[in-house]
N, CA, C and O atoms as CSV, one atom per row, in Angstrom:
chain,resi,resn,atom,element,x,y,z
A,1,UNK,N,N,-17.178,-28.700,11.809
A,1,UNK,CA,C,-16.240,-27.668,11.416
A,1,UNK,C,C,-16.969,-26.528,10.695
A,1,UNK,O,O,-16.910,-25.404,11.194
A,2,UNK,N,N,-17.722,-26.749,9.443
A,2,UNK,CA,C,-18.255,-25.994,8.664
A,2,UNK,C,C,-19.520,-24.764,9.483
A,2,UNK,O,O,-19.805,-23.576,9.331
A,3,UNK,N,N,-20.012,-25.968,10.424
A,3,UNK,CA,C,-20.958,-25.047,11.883
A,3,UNK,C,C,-20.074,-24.037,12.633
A,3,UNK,O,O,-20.302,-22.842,12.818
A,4,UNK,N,N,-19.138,-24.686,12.980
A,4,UNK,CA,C,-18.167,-23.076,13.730
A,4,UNK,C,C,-18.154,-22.229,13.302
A,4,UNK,O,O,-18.412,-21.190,13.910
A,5,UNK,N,N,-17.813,-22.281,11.923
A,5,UNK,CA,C,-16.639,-21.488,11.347
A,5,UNK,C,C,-18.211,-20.543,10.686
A,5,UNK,O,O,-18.094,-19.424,11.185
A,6,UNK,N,N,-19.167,-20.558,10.061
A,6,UNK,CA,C,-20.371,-20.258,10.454
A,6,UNK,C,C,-20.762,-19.259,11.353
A,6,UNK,O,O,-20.768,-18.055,11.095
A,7,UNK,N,N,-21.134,-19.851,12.562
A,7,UNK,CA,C,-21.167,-18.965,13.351
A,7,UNK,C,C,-20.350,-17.805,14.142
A,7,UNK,O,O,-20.732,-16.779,14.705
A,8,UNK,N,N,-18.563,-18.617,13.879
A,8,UNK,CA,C,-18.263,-17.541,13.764
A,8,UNK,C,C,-18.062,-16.108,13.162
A,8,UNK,O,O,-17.891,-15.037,13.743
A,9,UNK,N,N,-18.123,-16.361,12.012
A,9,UNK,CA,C,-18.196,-15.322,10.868
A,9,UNK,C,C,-19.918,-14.628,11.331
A,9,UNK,O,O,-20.211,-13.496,10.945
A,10,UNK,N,N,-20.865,-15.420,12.123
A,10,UNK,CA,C,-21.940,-14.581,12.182
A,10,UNK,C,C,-21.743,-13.808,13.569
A,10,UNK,O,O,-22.282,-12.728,13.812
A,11,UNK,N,N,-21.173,-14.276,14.165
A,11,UNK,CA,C,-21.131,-13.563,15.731
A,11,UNK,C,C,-20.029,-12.388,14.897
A,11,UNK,O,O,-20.610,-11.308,14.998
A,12,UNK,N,N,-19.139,-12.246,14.384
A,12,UNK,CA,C,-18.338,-11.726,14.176
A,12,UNK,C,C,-19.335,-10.442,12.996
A,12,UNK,O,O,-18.955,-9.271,12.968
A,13,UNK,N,N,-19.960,-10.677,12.554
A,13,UNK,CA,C,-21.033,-9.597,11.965
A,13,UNK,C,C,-22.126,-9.085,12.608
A,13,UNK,O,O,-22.985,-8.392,12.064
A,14,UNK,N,N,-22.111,-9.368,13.591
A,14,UNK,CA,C,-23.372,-8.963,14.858
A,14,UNK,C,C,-22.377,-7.904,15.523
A,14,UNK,O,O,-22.601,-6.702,15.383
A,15,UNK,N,N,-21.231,-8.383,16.276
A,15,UNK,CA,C,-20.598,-7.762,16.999
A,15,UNK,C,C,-20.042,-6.163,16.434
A,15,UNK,O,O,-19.964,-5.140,17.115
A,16,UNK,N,N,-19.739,-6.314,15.151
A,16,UNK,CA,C,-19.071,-5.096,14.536
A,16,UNK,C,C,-20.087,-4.570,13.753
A,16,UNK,O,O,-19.719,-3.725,12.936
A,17,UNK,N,N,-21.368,-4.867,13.786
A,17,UNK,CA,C,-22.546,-4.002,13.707
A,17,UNK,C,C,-23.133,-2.918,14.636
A,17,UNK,O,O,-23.895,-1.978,14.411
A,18,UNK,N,N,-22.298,-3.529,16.169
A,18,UNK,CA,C,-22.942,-2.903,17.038
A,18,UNK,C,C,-21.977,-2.071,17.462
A,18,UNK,O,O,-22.127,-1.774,18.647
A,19,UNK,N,N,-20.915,-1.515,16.876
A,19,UNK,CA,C,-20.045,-0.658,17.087
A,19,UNK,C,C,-20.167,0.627,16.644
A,19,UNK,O,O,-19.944,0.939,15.474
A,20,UNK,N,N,-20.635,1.691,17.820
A,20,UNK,CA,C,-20.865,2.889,17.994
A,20,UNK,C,C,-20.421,3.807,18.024
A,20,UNK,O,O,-19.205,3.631,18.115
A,21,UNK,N,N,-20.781,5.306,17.994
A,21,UNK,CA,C,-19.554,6.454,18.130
A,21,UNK,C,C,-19.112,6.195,19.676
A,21,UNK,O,O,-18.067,6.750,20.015
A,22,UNK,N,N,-19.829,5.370,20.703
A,22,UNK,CA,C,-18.936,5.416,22.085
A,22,UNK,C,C,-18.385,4.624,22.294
A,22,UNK,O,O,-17.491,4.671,23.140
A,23,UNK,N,N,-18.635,3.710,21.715
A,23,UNK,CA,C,-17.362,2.304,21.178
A,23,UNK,C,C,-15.963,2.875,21.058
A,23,UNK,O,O,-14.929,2.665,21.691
A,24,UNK,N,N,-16.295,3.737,19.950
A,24,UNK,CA,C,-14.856,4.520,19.142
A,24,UNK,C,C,-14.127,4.831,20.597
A,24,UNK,O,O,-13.170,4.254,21.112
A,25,UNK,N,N,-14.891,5.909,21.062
A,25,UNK,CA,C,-14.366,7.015,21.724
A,25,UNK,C,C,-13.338,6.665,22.803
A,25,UNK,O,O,-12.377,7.268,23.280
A,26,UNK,N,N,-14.262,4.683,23.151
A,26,UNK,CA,C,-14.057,3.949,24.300
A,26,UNK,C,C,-12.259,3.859,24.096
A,26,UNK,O,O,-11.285,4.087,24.814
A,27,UNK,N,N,-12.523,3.335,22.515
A,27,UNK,CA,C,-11.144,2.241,22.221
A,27,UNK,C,C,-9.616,3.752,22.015
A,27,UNK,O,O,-8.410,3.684,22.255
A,28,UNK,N,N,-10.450,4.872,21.505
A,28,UNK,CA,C,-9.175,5.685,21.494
A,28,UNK,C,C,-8.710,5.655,22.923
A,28,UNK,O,O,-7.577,5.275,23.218
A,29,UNK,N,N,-9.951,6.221,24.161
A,29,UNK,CA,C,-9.336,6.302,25.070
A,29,UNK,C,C,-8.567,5.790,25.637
A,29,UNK,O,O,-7.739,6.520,26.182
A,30,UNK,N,N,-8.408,4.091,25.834
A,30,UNK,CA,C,-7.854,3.050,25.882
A,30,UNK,C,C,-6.066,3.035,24.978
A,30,UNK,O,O,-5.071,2.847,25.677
A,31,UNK,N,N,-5.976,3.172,24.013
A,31,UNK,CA,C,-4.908,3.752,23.084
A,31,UNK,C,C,-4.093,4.582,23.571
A,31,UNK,O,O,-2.886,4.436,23.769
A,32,UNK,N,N,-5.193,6.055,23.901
A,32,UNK,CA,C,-4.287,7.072,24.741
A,32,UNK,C,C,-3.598,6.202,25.812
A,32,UNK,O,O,-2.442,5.779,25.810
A,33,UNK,N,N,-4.496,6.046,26.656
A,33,UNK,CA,C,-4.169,5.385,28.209
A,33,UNK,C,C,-3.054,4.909,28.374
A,33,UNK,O,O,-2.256,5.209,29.262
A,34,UNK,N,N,-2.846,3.678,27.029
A,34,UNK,CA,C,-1.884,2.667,27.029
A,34,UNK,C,C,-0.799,2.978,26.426
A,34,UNK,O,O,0.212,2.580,27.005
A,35,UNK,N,N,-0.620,3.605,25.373
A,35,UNK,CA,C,0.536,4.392,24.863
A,35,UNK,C,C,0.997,5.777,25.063
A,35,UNK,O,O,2.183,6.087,25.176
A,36,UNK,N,N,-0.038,6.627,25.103
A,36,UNK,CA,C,0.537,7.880,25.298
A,36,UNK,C,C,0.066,8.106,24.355
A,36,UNK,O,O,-0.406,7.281,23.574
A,37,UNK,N,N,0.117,10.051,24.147
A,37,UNK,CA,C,-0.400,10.919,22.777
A,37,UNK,C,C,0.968,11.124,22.111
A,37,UNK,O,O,0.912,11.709,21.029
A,38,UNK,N,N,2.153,10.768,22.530
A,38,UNK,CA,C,3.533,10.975,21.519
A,38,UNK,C,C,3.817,9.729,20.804
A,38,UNK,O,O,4.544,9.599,19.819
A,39,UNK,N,N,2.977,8.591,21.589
A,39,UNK,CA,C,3.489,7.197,21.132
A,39,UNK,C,C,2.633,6.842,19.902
A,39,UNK,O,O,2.944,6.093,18.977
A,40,UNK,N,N,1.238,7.686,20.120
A,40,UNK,CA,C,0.466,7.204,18.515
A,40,UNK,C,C,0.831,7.273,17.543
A,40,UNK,O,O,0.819,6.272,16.827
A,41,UNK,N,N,1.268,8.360,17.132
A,41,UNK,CA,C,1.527,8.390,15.613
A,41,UNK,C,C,2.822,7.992,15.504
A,41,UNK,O,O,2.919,7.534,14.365
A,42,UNK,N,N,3.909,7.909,16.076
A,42,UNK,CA,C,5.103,6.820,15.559
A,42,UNK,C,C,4.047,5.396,15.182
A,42,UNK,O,O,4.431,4.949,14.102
A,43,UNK,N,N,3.062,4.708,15.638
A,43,UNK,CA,C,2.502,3.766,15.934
A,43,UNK,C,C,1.469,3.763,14.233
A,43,UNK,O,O,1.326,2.942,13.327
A,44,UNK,N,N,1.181,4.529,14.386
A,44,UNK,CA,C,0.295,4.981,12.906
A,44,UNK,C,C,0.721,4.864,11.631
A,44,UNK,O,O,0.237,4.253,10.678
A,45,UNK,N,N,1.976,5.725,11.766
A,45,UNK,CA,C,3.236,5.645,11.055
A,45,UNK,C,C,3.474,4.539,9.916
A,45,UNK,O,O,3.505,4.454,8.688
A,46,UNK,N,N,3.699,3.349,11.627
A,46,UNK,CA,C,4.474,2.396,11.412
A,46,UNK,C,C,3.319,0.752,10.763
A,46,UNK,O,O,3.625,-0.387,10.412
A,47,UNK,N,N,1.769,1.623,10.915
A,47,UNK,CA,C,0.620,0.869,10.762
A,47,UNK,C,C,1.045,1.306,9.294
A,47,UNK,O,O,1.803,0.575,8.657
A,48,UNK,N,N,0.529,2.581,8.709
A,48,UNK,CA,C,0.693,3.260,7.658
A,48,UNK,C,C,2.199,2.182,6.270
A,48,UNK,O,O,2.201,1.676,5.148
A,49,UNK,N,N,2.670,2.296,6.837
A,49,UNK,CA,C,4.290,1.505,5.926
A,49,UNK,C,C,3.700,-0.080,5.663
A,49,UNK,O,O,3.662,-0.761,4.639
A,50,UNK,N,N,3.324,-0.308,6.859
A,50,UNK,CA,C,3.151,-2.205,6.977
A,50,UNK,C,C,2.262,-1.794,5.763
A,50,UNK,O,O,2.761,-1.734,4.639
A,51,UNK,N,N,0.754,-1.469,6.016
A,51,UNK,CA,C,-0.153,-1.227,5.339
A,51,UNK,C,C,0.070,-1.113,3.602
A,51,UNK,O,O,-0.574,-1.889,2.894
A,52,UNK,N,N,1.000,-0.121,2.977
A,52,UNK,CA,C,1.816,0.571,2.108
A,52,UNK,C,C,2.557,-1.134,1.613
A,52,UNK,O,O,2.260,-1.648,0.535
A,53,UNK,N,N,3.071,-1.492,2.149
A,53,UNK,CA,C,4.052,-2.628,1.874
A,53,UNK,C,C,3.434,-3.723,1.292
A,53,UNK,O,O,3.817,-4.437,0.366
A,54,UNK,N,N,2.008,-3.772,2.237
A,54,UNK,CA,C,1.372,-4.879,2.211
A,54,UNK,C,C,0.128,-5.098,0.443
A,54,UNK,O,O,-0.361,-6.017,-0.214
A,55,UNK,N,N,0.159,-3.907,0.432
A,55,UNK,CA,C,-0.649,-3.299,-0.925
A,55,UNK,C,C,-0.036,-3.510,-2.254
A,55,UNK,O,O,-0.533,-4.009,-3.263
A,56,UNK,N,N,1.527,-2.874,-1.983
A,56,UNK,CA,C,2.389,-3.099,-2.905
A,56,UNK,C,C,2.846,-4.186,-3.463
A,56,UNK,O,O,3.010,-4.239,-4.682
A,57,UNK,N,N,3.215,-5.572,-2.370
A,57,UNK,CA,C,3.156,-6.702,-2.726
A,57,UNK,C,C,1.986,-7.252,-3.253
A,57,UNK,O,O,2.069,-7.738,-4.381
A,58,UNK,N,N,0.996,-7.276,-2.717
A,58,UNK,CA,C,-0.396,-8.150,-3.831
A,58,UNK,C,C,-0.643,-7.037,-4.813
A,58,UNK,O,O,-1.756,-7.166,-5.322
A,59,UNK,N,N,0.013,-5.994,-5.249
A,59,UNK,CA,C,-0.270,-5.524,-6.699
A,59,UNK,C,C,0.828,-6.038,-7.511
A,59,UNK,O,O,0.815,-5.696,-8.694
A,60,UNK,N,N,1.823,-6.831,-7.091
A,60,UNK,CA,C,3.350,-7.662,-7.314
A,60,UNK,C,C,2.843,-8.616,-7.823
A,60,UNK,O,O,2.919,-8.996,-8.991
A,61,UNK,N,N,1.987,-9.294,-6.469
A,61,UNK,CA,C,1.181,-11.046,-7.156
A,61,UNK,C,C,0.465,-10.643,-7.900
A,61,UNK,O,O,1.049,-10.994,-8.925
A,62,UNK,N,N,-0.391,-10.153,-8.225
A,62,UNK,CA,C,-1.145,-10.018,-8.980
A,62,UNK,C,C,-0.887,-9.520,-10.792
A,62,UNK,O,O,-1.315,-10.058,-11.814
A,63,UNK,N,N,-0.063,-8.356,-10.617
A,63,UNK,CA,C,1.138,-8.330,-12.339
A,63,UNK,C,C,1.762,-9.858,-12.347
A,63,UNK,O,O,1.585,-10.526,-13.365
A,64,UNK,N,N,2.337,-10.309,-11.467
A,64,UNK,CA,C,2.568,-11.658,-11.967
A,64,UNK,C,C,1.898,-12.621,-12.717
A,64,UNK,O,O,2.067,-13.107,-13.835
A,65,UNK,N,N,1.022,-12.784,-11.733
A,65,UNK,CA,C,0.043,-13.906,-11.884
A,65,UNK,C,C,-0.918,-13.504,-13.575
A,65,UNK,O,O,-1.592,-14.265,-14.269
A,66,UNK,N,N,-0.657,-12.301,-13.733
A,66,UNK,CA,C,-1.458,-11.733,-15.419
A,66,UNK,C,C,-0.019,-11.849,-16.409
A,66,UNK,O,O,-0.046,-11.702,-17.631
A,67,UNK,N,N,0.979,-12.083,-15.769
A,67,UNK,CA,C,2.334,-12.552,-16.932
A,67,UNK,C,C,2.206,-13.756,-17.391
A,67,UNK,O,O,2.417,-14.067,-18.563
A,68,UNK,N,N,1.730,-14.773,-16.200
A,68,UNK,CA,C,1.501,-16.107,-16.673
A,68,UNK,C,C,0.421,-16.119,-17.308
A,68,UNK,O,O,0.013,-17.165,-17.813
């Protein structure tokens, strides 16, 4: 178990080392392709709020967890 989980975390730092400006360019294009240029930013948006929400709650746990 402890070997997987290992190597995965190392393949997983190799791989996103090797991510380039044509990587980028690859994955927007792909984005466009698949959604559309009107569909992103509702999509961003809606990344943006989760994101926002998600911040707000562990600054929640965290005032808590300094009450106790």
């Amino acid at each position: 178990m402890h070997i997987h989980l290992t190597f995965k975390i190392m393949t997983s730092a190799i791989l996103l080392g090797m991510i380039g400006p044509w990587q980028i360019v690859l994955i927007v294009l792909v984005f466009l392709l698949m959604f559309g240029g009107k569909k992103i930013p509702e999509l961003m948006k809606g990344l943006g709020k989760g994101m926002k929400e998600f911040k707000d709650a562990t600054k929640d746990l965290k005032e808590d967890n300094k009450e106790d």
